[in-house]
LOMAR-393030 format. One line per field, with one value per residue (C-alpha): residue in three letters; chain; x negated, y negated, z negated. Coordinates in nm, 2 decimals, padded with zeros to 4 digits, always signed. Last residue first. Layout:
BEGIN
res: c(ALA, ...) $
chain: c(A, ...) $
u: c(X, ...) $
v: c(Y, ...) $
w: c(Z, ...) $
This chain:
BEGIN
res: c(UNK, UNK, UNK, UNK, UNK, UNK, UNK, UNK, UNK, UNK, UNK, UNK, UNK, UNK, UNK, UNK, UNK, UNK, UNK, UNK, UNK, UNK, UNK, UNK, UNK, UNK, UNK, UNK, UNK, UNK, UNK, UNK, UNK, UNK, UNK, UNK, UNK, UNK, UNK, UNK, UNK, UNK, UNK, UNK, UNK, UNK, UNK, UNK, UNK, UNK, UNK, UNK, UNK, UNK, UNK, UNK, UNK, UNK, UNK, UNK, UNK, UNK, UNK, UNK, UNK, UNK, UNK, UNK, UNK, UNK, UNK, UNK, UNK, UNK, UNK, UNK, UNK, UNK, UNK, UNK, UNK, UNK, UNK, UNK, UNK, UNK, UNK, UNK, UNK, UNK, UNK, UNK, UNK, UNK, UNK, UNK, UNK, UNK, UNK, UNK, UNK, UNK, UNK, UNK, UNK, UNK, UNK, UNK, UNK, UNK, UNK, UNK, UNK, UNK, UNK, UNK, UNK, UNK, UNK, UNK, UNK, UNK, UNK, UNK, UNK, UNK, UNK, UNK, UNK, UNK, UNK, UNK, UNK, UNK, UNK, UNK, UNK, UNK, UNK, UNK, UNK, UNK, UNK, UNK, UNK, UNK, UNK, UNK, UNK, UNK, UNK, UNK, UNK, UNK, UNK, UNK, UNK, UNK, UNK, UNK, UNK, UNK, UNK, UNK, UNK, UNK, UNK, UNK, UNK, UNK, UNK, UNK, UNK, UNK, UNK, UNK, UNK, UNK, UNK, UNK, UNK, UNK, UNK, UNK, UNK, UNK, UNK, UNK, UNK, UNK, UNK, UNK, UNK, UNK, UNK, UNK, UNK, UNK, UNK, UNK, UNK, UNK, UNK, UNK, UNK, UNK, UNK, UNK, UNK, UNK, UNK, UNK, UNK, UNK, UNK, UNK, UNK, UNK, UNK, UNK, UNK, UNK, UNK, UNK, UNK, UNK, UNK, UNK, UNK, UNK, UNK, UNK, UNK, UNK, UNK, UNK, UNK, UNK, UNK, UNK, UNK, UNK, UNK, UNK, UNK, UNK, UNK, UNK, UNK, UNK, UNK, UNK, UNK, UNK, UNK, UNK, UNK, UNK, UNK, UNK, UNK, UNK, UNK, UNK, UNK, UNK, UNK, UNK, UNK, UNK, UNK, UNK, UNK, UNK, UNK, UNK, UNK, UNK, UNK, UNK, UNK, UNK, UNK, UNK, UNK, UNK, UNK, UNK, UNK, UNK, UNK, UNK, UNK, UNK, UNK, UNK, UNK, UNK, UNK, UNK, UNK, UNK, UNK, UNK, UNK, UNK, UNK, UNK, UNK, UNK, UNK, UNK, UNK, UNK, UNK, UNK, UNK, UNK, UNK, UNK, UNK, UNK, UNK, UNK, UNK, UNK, UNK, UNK, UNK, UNK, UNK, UNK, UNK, UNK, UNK, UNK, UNK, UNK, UNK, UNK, UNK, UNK, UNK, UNK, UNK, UNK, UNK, UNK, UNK, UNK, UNK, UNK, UNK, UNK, UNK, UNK, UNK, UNK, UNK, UNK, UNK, UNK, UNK, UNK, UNK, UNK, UNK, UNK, UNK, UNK, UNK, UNK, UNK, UNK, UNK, UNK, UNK, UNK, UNK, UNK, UNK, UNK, UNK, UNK, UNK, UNK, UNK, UNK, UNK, UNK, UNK, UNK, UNK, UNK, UNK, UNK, UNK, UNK, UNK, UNK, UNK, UNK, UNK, UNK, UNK, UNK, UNK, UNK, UNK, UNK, UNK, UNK, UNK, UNK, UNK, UNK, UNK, UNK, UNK, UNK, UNK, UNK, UNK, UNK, UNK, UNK, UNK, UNK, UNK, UNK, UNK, UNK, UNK, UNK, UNK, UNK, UNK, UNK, UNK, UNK, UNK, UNK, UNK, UNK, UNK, UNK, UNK, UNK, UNK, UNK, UNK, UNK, UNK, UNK, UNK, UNK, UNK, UNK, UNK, UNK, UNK, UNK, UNK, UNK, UNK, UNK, UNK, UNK, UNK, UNK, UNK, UNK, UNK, UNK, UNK, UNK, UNK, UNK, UNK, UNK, UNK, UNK, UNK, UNK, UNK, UNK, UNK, UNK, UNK, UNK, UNK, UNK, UNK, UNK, UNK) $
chain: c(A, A, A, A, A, A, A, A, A, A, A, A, A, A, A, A, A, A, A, A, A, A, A, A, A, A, A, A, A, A, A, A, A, A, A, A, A, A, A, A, A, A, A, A, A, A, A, A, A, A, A, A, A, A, A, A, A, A, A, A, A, A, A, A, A, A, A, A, A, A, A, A, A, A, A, A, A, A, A, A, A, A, A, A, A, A, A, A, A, A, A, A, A, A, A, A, A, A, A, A, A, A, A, A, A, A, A, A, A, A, A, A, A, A, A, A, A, A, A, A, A, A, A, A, A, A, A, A, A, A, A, A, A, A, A, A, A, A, A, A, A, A, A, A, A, A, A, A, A, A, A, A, A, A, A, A, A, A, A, A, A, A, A, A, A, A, A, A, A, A, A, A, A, A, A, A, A, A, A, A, A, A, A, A, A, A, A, A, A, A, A, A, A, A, A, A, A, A, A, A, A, A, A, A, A, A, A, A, A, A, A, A, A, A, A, A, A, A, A, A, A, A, A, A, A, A, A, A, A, A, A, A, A, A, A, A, A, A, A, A, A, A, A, A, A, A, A, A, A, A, A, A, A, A, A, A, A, A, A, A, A, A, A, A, A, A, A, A, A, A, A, A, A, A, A, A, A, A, A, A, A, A, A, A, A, A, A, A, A, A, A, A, A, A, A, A, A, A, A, A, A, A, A, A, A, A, A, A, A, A, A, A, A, A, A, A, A, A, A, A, A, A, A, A, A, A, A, A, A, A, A, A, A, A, A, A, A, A, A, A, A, A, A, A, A, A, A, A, A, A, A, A, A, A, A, A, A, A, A, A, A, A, A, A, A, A, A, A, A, A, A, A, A, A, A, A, A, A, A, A, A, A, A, A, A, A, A, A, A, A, A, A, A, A, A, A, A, A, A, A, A, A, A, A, A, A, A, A, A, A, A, A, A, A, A, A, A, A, A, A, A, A, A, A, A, A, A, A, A, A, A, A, A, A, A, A, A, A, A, A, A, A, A, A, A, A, A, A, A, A, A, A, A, A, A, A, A, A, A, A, A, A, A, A, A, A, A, A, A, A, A, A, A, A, A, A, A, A, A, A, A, A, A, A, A, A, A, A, A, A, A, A, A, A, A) $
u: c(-04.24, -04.48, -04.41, -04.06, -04.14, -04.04, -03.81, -03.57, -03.61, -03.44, -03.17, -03.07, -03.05, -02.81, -02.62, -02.60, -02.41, -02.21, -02.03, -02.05, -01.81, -01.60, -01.56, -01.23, -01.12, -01.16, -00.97, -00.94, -01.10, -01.41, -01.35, -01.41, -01.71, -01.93, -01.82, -01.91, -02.28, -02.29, -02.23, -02.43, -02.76, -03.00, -02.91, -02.77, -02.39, -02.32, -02.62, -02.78, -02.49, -02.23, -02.42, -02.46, -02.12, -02.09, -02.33, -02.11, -01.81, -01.99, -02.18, -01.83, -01.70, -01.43, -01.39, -01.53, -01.48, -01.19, -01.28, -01.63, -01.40, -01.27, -01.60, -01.55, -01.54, -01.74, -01.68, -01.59, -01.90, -02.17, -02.15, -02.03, -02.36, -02.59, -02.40, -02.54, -02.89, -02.89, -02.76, -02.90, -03.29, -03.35, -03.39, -03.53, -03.86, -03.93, -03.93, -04.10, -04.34, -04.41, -04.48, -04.74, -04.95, -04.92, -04.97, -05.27, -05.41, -05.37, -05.24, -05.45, -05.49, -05.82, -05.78, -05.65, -05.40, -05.23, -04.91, -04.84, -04.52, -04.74, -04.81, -05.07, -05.31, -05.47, -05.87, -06.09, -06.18, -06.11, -06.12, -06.43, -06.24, -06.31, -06.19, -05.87, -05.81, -05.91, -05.67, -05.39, -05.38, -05.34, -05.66, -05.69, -05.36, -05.36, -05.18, -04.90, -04.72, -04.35, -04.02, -03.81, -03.43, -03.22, -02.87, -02.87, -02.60, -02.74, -02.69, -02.85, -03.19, -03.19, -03.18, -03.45, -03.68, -03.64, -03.71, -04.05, -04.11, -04.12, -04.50, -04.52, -04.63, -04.81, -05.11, -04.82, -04.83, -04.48, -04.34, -03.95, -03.80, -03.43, -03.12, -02.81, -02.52, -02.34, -01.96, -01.98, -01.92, -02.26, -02.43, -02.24, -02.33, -02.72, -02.71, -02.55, -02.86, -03.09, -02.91, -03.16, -03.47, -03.74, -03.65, -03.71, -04.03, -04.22, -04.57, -04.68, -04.78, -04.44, -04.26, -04.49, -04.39, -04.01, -03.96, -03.69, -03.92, -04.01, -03.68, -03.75, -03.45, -03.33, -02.98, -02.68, -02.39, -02.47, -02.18, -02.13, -01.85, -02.07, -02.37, -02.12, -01.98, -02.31, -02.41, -02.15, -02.16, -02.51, -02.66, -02.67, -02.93, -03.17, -03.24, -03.47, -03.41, -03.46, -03.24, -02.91, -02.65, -02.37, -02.35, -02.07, -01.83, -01.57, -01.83, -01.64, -01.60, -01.97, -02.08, -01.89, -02.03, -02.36, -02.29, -02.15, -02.50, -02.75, -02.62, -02.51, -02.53, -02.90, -03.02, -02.96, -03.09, -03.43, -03.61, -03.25, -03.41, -03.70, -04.00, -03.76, -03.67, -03.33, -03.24, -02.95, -02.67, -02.47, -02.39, -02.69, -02.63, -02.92, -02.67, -02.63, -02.95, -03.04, -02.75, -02.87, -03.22, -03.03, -02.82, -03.14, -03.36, -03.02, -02.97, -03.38, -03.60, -03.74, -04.03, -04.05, -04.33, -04.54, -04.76, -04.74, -05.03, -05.13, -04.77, -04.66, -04.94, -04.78, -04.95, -04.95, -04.60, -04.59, -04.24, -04.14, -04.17, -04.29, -04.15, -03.77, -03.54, -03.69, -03.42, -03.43, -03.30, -03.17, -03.17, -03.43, -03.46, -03.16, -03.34, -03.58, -03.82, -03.99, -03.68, -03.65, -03.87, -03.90, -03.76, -04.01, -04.20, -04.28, -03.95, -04.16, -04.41, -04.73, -04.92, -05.25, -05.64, -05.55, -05.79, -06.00, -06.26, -06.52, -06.52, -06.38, -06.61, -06.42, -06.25, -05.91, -06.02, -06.09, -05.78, -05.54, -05.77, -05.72, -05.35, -05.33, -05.46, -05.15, -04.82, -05.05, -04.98, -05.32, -05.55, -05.66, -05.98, -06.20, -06.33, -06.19, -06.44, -06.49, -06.26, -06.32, -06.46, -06.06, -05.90, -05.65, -05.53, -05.62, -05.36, -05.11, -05.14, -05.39, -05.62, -05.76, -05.87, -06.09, -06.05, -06.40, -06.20, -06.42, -06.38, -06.02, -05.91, -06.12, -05.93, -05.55, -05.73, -05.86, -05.48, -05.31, -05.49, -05.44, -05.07, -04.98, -05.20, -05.00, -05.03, -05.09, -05.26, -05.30, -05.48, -05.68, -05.71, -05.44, -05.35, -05.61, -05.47, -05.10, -05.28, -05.45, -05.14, -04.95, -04.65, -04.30, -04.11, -04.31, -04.63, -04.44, -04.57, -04.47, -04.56, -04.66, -04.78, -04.88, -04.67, -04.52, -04.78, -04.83, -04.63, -04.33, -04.52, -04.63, -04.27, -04.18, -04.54, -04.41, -04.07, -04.19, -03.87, -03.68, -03.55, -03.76, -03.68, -03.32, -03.07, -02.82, -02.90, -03.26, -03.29, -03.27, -03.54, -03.77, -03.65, -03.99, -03.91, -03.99, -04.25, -04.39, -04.67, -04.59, -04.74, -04.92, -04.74, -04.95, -04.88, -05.01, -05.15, -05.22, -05.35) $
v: c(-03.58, -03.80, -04.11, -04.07, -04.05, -04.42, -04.50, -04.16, -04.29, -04.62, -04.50, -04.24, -04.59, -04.75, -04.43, -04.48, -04.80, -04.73, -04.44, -04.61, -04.92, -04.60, -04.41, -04.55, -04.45, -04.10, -03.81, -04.05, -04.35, -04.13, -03.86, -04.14, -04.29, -03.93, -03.84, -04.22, -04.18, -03.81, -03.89, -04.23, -04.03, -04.10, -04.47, -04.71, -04.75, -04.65, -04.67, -04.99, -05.18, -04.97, -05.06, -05.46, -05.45, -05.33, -05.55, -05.85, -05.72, -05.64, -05.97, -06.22, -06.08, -05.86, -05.80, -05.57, -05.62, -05.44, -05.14, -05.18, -05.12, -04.82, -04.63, -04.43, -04.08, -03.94, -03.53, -03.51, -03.82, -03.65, -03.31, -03.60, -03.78, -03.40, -03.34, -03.71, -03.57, -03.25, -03.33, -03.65, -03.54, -03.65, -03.36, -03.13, -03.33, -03.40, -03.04, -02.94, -03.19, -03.02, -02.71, -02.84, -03.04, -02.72, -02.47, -02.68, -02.74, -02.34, -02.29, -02.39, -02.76, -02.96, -03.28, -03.65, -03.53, -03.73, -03.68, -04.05, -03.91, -04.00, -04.34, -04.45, -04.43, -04.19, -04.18, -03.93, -03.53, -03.40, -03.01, -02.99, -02.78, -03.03, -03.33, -03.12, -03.07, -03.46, -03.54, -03.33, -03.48, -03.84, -04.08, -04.17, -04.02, -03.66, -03.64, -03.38, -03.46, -03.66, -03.56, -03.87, -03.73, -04.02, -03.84, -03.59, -03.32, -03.10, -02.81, -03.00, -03.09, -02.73, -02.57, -02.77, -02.73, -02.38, -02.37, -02.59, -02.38, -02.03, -01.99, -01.99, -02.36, -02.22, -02.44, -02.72, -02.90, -02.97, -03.25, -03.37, -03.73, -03.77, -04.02, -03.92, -04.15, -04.14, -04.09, -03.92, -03.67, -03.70, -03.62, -03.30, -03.23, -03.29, -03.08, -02.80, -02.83, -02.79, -02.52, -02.49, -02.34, -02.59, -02.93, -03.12, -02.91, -03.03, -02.98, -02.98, -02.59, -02.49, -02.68, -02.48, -02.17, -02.25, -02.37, -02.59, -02.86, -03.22, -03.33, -03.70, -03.81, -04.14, -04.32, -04.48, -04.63, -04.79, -05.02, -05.07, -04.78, -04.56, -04.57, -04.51, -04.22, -04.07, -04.10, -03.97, -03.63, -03.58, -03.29, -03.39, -03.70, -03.40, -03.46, -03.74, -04.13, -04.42, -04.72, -04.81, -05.12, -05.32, -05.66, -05.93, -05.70, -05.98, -06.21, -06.06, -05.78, -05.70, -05.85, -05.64, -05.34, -05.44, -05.46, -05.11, -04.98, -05.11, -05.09, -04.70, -04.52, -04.70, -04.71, -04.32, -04.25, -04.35, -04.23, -04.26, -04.54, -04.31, -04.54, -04.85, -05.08, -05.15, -05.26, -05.50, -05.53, -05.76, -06.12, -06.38, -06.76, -06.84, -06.85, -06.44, -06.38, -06.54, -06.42, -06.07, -06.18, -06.29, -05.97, -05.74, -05.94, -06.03, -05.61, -05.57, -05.41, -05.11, -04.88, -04.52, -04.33, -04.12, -04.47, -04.74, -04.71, -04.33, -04.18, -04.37, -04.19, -03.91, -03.58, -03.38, -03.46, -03.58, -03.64, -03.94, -04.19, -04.56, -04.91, -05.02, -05.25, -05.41, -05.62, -05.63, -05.84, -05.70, -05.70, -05.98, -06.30, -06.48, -06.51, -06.72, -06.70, -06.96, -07.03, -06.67, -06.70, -06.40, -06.36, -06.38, -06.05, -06.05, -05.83, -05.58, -05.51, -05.44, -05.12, -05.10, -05.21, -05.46, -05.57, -05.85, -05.85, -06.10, -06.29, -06.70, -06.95, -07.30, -07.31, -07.35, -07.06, -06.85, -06.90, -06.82, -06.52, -06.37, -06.46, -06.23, -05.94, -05.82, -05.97, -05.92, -05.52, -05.35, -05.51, -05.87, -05.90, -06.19, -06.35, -06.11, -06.08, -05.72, -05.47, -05.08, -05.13, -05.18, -04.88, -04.80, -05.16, -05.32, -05.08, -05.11, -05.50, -05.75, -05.97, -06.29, -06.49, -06.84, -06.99, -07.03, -07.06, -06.75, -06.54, -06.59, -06.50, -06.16, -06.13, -06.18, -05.92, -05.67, -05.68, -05.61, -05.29, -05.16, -05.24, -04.87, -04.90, -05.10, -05.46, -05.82, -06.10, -06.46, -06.71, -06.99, -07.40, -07.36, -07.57, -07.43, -07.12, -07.25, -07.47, -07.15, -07.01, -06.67, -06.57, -06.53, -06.24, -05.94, -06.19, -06.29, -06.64, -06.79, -07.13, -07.23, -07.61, -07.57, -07.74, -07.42, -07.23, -06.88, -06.60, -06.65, -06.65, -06.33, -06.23, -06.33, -06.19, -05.84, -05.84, -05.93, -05.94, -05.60, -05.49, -05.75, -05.95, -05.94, -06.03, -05.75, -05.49, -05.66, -05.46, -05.12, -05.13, -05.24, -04.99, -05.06, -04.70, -04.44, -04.69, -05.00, -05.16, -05.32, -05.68, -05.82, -06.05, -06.40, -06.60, -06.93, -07.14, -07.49, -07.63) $
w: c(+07.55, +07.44, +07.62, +07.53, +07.19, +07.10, +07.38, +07.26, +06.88, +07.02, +07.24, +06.93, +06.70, +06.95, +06.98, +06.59, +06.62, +06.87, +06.68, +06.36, +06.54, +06.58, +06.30, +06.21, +06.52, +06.40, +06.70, +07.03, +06.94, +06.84, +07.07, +07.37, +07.21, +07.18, +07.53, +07.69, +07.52, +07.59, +07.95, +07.95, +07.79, +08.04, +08.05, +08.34, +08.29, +07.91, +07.75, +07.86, +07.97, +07.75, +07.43, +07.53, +07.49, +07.17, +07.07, +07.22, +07.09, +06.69, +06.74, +06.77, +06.40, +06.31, +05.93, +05.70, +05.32, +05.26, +05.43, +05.21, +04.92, +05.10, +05.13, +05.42, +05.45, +05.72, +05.77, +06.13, +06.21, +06.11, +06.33, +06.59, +06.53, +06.56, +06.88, +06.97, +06.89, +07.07, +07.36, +07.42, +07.36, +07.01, +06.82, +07.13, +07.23, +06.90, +06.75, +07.08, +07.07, +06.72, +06.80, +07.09, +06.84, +06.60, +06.90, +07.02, +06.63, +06.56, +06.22, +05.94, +06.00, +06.04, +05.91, +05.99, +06.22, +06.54, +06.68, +06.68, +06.43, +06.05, +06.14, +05.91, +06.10, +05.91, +05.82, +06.01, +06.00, +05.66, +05.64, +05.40, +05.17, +04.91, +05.11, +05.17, +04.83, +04.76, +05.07, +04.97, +04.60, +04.74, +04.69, +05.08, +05.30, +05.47, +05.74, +05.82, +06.15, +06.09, +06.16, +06.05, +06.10, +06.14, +06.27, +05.97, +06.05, +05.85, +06.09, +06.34, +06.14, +06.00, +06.33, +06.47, +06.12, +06.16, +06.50, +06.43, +06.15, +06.32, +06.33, +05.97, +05.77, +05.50, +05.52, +05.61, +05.92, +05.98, +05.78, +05.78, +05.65, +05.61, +05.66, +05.46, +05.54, +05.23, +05.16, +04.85, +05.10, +05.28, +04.91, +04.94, +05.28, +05.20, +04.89, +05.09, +05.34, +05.09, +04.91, +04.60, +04.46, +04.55, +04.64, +04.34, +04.30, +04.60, +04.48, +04.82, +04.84, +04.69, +04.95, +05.18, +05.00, +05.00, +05.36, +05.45, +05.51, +05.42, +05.27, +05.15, +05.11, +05.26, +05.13, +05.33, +05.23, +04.88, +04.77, +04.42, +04.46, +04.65, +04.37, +04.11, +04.27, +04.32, +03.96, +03.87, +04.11, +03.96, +04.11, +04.51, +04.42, +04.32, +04.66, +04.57, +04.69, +04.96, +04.97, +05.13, +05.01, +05.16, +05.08, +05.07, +04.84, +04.77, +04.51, +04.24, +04.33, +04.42, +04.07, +03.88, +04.09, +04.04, +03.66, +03.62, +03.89, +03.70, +03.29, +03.19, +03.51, +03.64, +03.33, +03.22, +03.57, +03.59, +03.90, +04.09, +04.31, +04.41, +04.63, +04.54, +04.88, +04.73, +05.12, +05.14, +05.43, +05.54, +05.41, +05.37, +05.26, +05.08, +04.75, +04.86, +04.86, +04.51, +04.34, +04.43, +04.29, +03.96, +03.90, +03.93, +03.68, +03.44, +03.45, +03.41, +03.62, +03.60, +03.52, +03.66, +03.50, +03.75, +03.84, +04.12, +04.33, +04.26, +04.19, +04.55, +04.74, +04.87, +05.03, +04.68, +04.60, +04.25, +04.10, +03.83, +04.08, +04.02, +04.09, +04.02, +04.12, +04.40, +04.62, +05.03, +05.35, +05.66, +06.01, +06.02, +06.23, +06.09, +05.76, +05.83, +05.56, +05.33, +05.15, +05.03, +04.74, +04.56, +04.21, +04.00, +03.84, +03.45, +03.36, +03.57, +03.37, +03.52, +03.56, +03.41, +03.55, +03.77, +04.03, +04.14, +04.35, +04.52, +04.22, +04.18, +03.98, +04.07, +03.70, +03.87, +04.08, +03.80, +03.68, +03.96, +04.02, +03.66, +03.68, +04.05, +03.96, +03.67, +03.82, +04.15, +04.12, +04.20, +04.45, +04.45, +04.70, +04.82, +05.06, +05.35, +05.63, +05.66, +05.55, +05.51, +05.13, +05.05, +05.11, +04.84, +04.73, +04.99, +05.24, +04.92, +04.88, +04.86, +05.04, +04.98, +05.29, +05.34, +05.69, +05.91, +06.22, +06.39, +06.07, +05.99, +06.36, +06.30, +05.98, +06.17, +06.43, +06.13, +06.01, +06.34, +06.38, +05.97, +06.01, +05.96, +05.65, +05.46, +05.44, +05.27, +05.37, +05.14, +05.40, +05.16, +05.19, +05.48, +05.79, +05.99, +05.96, +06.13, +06.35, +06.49, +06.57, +06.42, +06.62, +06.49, +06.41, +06.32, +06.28, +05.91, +05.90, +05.54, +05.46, +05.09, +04.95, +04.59, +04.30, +04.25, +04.12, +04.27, +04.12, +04.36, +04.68, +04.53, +04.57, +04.89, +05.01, +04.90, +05.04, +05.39, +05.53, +05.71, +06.00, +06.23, +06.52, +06.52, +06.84, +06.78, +07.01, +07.06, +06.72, +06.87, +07.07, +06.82, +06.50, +06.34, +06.14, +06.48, +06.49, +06.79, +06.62, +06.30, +06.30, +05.98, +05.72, +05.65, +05.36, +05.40, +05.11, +05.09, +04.74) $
């Protein structure tokens, strides 16, 4: 059996990090960790390619090559999914589908053969049989949540690795919180089940025999979900392994505020090598925090948290919502004065949208506020529903937020805010060394930044106080004027 594994395109995001990428000669930040892994469920005398469309294009030969076409998405990828189907279609090629976008919005696809939504630990066996006995279904779907000691490592042969920024581990799936405009709770369950030490020490074994050094994304929804394990057994083995392999990895990954109570845990993380982390912030505002089911965030310091976790010697990246029923006319200030304060240089500030079988969308289905589906990216200013506040002085609100955050003054002030109170990690000291990219990136920097962009006197400003005053901070310096350049191109045509 031939299958191909095909990976959607990403239009241009505040997260596909385009602009940025040409920096250092990537095509992607991340591989298609998903595919990797189903790849790994299927049997292994069967023939598998890989075409991730975010790094290579997808021919015909390439479909005509396969007995079945295996896609997988989220919704943000909605567009270039119905064009890979389309292709399907015309060159008669069998497709199963699966994946979060599947998953939660199926009945909106044409042309797929058939469906394996839920975890494919659990839909993907019954298919694999049923196609042995030649009497496949249209659907498929599991009806619990898998165990994760059952999930191969995924196959990393099939990708080129040079393409991406980074490569990625799962550790854990599930979140034991319930924000009523998430959907993680409804596709991966409120318990958070993990991994196993062996599990987790294998897969990093796996990327480093492929011959990757640099950084690794532990792409869990809340990485800190379940604590206990990660103190006690994750994090003491992960930092065995790092010395003994000479720290080749550095680490980020997304997790709760709540982060900022546990000072162990936190030392742990930096000392196995975690750098950077996203928390979901959403607002500084209680009664809308209140509104979302935010609890984690209620009733504390947000912006102290957020210091704290930065002296642990984290980069803390953040997302933001405005569009809250109780939202006041000041939020977008608020938000401004937050985000600088903070000192968070990746501050995702995202519209309000209302995502298929969340909380927020059944409320709002019920209050007949829904309008359309989302696209899925949460900063097109777009809304899927029909806010409270005034949708011009929302829309307008919000420009504002943008426009301000990530003009040059405001956004390399915000690096430098950063930058004063970095401590580095001093294993990760150890590790760096000078290599050929970091010149020629560097160099790329002053072209575009330094000579010809907008923001060359903040640029040449920001670089000078860094050799000047933190040297040390310097290759950080570049790199986060790289990102600014990059959220700048993406709103631009907003603003």
């Amino acid at each position: 059996m031939k299958i191909l594994l095909v990976f959607p395109e990403f239009p241009e995001t505040f997260w596909s990090f385009k602009h940025a990428l040409k920096f250092v000669f990537k095509k992607s930040t991340n591989p298609p960790l998903g595919l990797l892994t189903v790849a790994g469920l299927l049997p292994t005398t069967w023939e598998k390619r890989l075409v991730d469309q975010n790094v290579s294009k997808l021919l015909d030969r390439d479909l005509l090559w396969a007995d079945y076409v295996f896609l997988s998405g989220i919704s943000i990828q909605k567009k270039s999914v119905q064009e890979t189907l389309a292709r399907c279609r015309a060159l008669g090629v069998k497709v199963v589908a699966g994946g979060p976008l599947f998953t939660s919005s199926h009945e909106g696809f044409a042309g797929v053969d058939h469906f394996v939504l839920g975890e494919a630990e659990l839909a993907l066996p019954p298919f694999l049989r049923d196609l042995e006995k030649g009497r496949l279904q249209p659907i498929y779907r599991a009806e619990d949540w898998a165990d994760l000691q059952t999930t191969p490592i995924p196959q990393w042969h099939l990708i080129n690795q040079r393409k991406y920024a980074s490569m990625s581990i799962q550790y854990s799936r599930g979140c034991p919180y319930n924000c009523d405009f998430c959907d993680i709770t409804l596709l991966y369950g409120k318990h958070c089940r993990t991994k196993t030490v062996d599990q987790v020490i294998r897969e990093m074994d796996a990327i480093y025999q492929s011959g990757w050094r640099g950084p690794v994304f532990f792409v869990d929804d809340n990485f800190i979900g379940n604590r206990k394990k990660l103190k006690q057994e994750i994090l003491p083995a992960v930092i065995a392994w790092m010395a003994n392999k000479r720290h080749p990895f550095s680490f980020f990954t997304q997790t709760s505020i709540d982060l900022a109570d546990d000072d162990e845990l936190m030392r742990r993380m930096s000392q196995a090598g975690f750098d950077t982390v996203f928390v979901g912030i959403e607002t500084p505002n209680e009664m809308s925090l209140s509104e979302c089911t935010k609890s984690q965030n209620k009733n504390r310091d947000l912006i102290a948290c957020v210091k704290k976790i930065q002296k642990f010697g984290f980069q803390v990246q953040a997302g933001f919502i405005v569009g809250f029923d109780s939202d006041p006319a000041t939020i977008f200030e608020t938000q401004i004065n937050f985000i600088q304060k903070s000192g968070i240089i990746t501050a995702m500030v995202g519209l309000l949208n209302a995502m298929q079988g969340t909380q927020l969308y059944q409320r709002l289905k019920d209050e007949n506020r829904l309008l359309k589906d989302v696209t899925g990216d949460n900063t097109d200013f777009t809304l899927n529903f029909i806010p409270k506040m005034d949708r011009a002085d929302l829309l307008e609100g919000y420009r504002k937020i943008i426009a301000k955050i990530y003009s040059p003054k405001y956004f390399y002030a915000r690096v430098k805010t950063y930058l004063k109170t970095y401590r580095k990690n001093t294993q990760r000291d150890r590790r760096f060394r000078f290599r050929p990219l970091l010149l020629v990136t560097f160099m790329r920097s002053v072209i575009r930044l330094g000579l010809i962009g907008k923001e060359r006197y903040q640029y040449w400003k920001l670089l000078s106080w860094s050799l000047l005053r933190r040297p040390r901070t310097f290759p950080l310096a570049v790199t986060f004027s790289i990102y600014g350049f990059h959220y700048r191109k993406v709103f631009e045509k907003y603003i």
